[in-house]
C-alpha positions in Angstrom: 0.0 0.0 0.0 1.1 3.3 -0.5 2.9 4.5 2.5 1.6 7.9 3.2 -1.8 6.2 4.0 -0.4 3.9 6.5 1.8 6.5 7.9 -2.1 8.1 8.3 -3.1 5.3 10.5 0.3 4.6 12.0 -1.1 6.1 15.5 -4.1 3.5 15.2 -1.8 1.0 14.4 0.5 1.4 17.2 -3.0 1.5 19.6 -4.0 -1.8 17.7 -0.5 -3.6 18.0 -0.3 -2.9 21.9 2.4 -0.3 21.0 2.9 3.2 21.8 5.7 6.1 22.2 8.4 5.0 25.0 9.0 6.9 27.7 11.5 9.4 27.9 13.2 7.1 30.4 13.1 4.3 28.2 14.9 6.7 25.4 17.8 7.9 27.6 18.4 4.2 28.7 18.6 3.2 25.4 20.7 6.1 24.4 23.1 5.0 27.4 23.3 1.3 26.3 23.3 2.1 22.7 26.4 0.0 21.4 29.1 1.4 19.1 27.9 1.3 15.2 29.7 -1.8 13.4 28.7 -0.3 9.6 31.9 -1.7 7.5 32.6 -4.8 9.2 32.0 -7.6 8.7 28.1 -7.3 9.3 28.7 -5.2 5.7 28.3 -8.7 3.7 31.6 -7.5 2.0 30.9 -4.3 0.7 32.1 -1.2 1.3 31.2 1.4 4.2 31.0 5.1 3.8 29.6 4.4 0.4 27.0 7.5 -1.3 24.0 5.2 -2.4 23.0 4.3 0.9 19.2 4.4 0.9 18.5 2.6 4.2 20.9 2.4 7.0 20.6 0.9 10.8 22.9 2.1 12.9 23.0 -0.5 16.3 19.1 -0.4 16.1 17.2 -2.1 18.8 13.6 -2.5 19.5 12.1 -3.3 23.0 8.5 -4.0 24.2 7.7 -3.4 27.5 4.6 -3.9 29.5 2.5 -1.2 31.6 4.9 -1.3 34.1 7.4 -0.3 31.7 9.2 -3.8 32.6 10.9 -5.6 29.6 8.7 -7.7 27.8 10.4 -8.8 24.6 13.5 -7.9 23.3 12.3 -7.9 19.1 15.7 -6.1 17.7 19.1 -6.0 19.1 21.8 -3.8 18.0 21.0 -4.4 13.9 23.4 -2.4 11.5 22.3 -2.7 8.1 22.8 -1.0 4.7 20.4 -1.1 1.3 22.1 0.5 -1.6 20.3 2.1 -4.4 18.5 0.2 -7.1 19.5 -3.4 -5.3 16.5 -5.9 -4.2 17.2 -6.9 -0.5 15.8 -9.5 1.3 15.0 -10.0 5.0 14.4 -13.2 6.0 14.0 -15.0 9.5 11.8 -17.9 11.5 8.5 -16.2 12.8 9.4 -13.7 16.0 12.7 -12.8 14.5 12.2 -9.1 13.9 11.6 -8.5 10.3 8.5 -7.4 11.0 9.7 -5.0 13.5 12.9 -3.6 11.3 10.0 -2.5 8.7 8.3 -0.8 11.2 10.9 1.1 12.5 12.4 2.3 9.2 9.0 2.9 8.3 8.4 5.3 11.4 5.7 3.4 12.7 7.5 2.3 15.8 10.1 4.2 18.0 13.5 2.5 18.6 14.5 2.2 22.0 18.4 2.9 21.3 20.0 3.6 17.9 18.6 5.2 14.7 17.8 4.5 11.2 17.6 6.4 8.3 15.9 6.0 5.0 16.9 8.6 1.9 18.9 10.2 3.7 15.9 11.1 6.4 15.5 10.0 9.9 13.1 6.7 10.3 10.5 9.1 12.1 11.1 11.9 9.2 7.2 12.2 7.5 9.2 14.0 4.6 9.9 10.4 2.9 6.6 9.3 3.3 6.2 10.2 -0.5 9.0 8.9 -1.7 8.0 5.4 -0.3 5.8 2.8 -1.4 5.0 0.1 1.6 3.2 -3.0 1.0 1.8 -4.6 4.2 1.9 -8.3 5.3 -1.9 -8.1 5.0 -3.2 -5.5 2.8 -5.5 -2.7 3.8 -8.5 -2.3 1.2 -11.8 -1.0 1.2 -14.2 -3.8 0.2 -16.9 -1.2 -1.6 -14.4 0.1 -3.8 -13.5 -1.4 -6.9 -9.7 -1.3 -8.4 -9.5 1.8 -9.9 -11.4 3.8 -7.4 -9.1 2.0 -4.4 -6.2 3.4 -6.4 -7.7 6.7 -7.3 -8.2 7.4 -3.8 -4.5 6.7 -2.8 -3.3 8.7 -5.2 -5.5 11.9 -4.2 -3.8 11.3 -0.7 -0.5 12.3 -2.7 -2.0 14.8 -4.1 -1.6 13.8 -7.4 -3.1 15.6 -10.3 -6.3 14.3 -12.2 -4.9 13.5 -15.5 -1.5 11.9 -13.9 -3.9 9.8 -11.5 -5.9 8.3 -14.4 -3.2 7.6 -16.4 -1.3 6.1 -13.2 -4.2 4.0 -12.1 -4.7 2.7 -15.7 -0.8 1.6 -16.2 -0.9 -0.2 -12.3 -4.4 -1.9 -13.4 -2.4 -3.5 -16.1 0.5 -4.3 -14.9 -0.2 -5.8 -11.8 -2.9 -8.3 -14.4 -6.3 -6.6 -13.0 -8.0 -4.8 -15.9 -10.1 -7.6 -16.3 -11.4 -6.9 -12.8 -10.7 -3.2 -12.3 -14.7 -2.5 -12.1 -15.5 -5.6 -9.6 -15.9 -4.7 -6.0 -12.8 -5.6 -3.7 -14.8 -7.9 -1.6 -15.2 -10.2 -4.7 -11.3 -10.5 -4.7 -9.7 -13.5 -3.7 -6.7 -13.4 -1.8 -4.3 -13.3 -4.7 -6.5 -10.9 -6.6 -6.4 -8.5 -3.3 -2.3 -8.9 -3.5 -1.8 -7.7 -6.7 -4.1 -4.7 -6.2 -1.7 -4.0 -2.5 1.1 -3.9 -4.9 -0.6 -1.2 -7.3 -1.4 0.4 -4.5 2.6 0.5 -3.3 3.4 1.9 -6.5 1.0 4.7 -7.0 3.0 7.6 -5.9 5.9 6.1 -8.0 8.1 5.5 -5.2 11.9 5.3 -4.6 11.9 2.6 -2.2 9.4 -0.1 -2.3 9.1 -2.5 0.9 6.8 -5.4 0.3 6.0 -7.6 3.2 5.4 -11.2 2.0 4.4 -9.9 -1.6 3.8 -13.4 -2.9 1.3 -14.9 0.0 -1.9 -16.3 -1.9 -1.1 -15.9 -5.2 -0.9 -18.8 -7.4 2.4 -19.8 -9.3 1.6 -17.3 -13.0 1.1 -14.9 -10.1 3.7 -15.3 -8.3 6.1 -15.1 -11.4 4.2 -11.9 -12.6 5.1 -10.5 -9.1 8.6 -11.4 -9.3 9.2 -10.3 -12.7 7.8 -6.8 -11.3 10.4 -6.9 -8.7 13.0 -7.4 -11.1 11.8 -4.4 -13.7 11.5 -2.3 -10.4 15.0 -2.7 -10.0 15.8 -2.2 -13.6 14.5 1.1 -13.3 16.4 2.2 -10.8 14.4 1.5 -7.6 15.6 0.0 -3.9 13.3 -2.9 -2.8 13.4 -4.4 0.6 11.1 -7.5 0.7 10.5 -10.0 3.2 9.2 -13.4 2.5 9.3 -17.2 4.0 9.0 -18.5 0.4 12.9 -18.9 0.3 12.8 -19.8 -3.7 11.5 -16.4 -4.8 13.8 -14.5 -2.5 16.6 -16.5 -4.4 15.1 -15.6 -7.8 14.7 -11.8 -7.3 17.0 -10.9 -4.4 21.1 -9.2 -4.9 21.8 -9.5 -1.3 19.9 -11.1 1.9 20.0 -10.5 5.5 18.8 -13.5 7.7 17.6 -12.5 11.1 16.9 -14.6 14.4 15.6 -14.0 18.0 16.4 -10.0 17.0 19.5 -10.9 16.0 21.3 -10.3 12.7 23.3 -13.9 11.9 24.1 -13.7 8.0 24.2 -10.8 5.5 25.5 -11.1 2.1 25.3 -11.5 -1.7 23.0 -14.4 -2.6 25.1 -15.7 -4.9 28.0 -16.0 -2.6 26.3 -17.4 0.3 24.7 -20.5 -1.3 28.0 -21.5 -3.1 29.7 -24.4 -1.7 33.3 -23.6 -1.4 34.8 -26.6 -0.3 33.2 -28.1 -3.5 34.4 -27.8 -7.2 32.2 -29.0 -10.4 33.5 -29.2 -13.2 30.6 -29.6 -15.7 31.0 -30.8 -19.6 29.4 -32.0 -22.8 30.4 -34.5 -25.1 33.2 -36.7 -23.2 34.2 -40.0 -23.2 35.0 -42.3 -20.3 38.4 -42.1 -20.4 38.6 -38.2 -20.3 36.1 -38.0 -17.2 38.9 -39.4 -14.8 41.0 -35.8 -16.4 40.9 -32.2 -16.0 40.5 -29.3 -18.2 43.7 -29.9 -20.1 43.2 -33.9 -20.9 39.2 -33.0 -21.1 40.1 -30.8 -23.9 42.8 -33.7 -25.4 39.3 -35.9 -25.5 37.3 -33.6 -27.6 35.3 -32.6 -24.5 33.8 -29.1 -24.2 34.3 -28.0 -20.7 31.4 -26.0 -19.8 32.5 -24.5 -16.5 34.1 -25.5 -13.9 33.2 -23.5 -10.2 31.9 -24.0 -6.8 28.4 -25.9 -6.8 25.9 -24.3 -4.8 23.1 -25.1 -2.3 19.8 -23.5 -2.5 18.0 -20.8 -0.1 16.3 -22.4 1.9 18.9 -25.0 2.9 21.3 -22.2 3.5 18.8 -20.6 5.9 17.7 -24.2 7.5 21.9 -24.1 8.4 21.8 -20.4 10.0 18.6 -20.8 12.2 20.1 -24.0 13.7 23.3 -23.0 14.0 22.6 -19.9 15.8 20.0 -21.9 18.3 23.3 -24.0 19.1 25.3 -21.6 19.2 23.4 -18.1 20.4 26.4 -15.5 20.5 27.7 -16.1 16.9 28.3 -13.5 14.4 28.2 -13.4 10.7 31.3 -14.2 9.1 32.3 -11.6 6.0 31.7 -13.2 2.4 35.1 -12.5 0.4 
């Protein structure tokens, strides 16, 4: 959905989700336990610090909720330092309670941090001035079940305050794209699930946004659906815009995603390039057409003697979802662990 709506409602939605602004108390404890900022090490997944497309940045970010005593509850988010670069598609991934959830919330504004900050386009998380220059898509979508498509997203993009003629012609190219002109005068409570999903991503991408976060954009759609979804992701990024998704379907986070952060119990335990993580190092394979028994027991040289065609010879990889099966268990055995830096 189109963020400057939700930001609309974000007091109701703090009411709703039990969470409001912390105490000033809470704030200077934080601010006294907040832990030195670790951007460039090795929680950078290899990339350079300091660099001048940073479009979302956590700086030792932590998130507590407390009760009405103001006792500690749950600790969601501890001490996350995190960087999104312009026009990459990141993922953020975790078990259920792990603080994805949460991160979007805070970068969004919608929740206060109890101790360090994050920024998003160069503004402070609880800066409304980026509100229109973001595009939010929510884990379950807000929609008003008497509108139909076009009217849902003619209303969003009056709350942008977006010209007449631009709105039409905006509405009509979303309608299309997201697959829903054969529906676009059918009331939303006719929609199915999927149908509702594609019309919460129109809705993300009204105002034409800089930086699109899309919280489980796949869930209920079938598998054309899910491809169409994924191939938006991918011309999003072609054109220039940040994504930050989150999803437990491991496989499209693998198709889509340049670099992944994998979160558990609040804590940050992996961050890297995709391609690099699932590689298995310790593993070579060394793949080719056309080769006789005898030159199989050679290498490239004597493969080549054969007649073979060597077709590449790397590091085989593993898939997502192993990779994150390895993390989550590893960091239950072993709860202090950091990440390791990918060369």
């Amino acid at each position: 959905m189109a963020f400057e709506a939700d930001t609309a409602r974000s007091a109701g939605n703090r009411a709703q989700d039990g969470q409001a602004p912390p105490a000033r108390s809470e704030e200077a404890a934080g601010a006294q336990t907040a832990p030195e900022s670790r951007v460039g090490t090795a929680r950078s997944g290899g990339l350079p610090a300091g660099r001048a497309d940073v479009v979302i940045e956590c700086r030792g970010l932590s998130k507590t909720y407390r009760d009405f005593w103001g006792r500690q509850k749950v600790r969601a988010l501890k001490s996350l330092d995190l960087q999104v670069f312009r026009g990459e598609v990141f993922g953020l991934l975790g078990p259920n309670g792990s603080g994805k959830t949460t991160t979007i919330k805070l970068l969004l504004g919608l929740l206060f941090p109890t101790s360090g900050e994050a920024r998003v386009l160069g503004c402070e998380s609880l800066d409304i001035r980026k509100n229109e220059r973001i595009g939010y898509l929510p884990e379950e979508s807000y929609l008003y079940k008497f509108l139909d498509a076009a009217e849902t997203l003619d209303f969003y993009g009056r709350l942008f305050d977006m010209p007449a003629a631009v709105r039409r012609a905006r509405v009509d190219e979303l309608i299309n794209r997201v697959g829903l002109a054969w529906a676009r005068r059918r009331p939303v409570r006719e929609y199915s699930k999927g149908m509702s999903r594609r019309l919460g991503l129109a809705q993300a991408l009204i105002n034409d946004p800089e930086v699109v976060v899309l919280d489980e954009p796949t869930s209920g759609l079938d598998p054309i659906g899910t491809r169409d979804v994924k191939d938006l992701i991918l011309q999003l990024k072609e054109s220039g815009k940040t994504v930050l998704m989150c999803s437990h379907l491991l496989a499209d986070v693998q198709d889509v995603c340049d670099r992944i952060a994998i979160l558990h119990q609040g804590e940050l335990k992996e961050l890297g390039r995709v391609a690099d993580l699932v590689r298995i190092r310790e593993v070579t394979e060394i793949r080719a057409r056309n080769l006789s028994d005898a030159g199989r027991e050679e290498i490239r040289r004597v493969i080549e003697q054969h007649g073979g065609e060597v077709e590449g010879i790397d590091n085989p990889t593993t898939t997502l979802e192993d990779l994150f099966l390895r993390i989550v268990r590893d960091a239950e055995a072993r709860p202090g662990r950091r990440p390791k830096q990918i060369a």
